[in-house]
N, C-alpha and C positions, 0 to 999 in steps of 0.2 A: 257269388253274391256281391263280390268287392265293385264290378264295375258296375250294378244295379244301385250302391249306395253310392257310390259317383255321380252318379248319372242326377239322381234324386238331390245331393247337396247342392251340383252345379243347377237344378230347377229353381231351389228355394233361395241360391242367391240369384241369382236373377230376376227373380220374384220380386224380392227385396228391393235390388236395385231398381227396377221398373214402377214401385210403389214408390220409391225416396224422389227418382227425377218426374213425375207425374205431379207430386206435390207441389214441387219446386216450380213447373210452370204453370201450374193452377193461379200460382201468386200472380191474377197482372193487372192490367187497368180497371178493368171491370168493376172490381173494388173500390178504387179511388174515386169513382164516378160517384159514390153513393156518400161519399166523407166530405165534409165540410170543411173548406181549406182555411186554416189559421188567420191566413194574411189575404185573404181577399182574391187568391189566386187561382189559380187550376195546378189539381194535385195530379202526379205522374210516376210511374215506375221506372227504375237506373237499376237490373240488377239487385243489390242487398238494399237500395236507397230506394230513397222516395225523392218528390223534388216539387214543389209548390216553384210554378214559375209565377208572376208579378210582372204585366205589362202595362203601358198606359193605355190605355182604352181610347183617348181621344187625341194622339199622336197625328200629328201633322208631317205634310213632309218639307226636309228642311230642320228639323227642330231636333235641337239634341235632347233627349229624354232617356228614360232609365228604364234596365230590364234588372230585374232581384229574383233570383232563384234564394230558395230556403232549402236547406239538405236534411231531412231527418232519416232514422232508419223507419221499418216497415210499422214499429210500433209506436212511432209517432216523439221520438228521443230525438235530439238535438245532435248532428254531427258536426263536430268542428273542421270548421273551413281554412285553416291555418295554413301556410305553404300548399294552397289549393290554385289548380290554374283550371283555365275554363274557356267557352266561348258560347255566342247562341248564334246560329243562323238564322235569319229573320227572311222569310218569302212571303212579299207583298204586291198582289197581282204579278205585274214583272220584272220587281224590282227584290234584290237582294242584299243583304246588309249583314257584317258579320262583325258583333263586337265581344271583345276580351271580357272574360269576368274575371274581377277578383275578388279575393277575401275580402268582405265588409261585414265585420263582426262575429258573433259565435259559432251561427251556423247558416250565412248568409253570403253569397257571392252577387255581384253586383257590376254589371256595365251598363255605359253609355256612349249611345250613337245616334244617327238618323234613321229613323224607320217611320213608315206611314203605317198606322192601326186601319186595315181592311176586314171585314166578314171571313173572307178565304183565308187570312192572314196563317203561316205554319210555322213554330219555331221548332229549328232543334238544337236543345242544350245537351255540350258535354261537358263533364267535370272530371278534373285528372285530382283525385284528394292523395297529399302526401303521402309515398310509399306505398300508392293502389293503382291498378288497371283504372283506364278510362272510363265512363259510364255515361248512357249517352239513352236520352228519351226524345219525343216529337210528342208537342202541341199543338193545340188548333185553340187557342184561345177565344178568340173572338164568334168565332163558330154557335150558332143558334141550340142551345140545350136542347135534348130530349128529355123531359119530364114525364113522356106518358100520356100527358095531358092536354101539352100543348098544341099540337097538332091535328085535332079535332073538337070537338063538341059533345055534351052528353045531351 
């Protein structure tokens, strides 16, 4: 009977585990789609973070302008950006731009560079927060909503 209660333990950890990492990536965009972002931005998933990115909308090219990421956790807490290093890549038709963030207040990283604001436009920010792995999402900011609604008629 010893190796039938074996056998049965190593089932129900397994079990276990297979319910803990299923939950785990249940957490993803999908969600953010449906929340209203604080500052005007598009909310994203990093892993244990969240990340409101902040682009200008009517960015030129040529023009130095600003990209603000806000970092909270998943329940909507304020993470401090302190000794935070960063960068966003910025894909604009065929052009690419990649600028440094830095800490700019509590829980706010912030660069500026040149990028032109297109429809296609794709960023991807990462953020190295003091004494943690990298954490790195993709936007489409500028990209036309699905509402449900808008795409037809009733």
């Amino acid at each position: 009977m010893k190796p039938l209660t074996q056998i049965a333990s190593t089932l129900v950890i397994s079990l276990a585990l297979t319910v803990t990492v299923t939950s785990a990536f249940a957490h993803g965009d999908e969600n953010h789609d449906t929340l209203k972002a604080a500052h005007g931005g598009l909310l994203g998933v990093a892993g244990s973070l969240s990340y409101e990115l902040v682009v200008s909308k009517d960015a030129k090219e040529g023009q130095d302008v600003p990209v603000v990421v806000y970092v909270t956790d998943h329940a909507g807490k304020a993470v401090q950006t302190a000794g935070a290093t960063g960068n966003a890549t910025i894909l604009a038709g065929k052009s690419k731009s990649t600028l440094a963030l830095q800490p700019d207040g509590d829980n706010r990283m912030k660069g500026v560079g040149k990028y032109t604001a297109t429809p296609d436009m794709k960023v991807v920010v990462s953020i190295t927060l003091a004494g943690k792995q990298p954490e790195q999402t993709r936007f489409a900011p500028l990209a036309a909503k699905k509402d449900g609604h808008s795409d037809h008629t009733h």
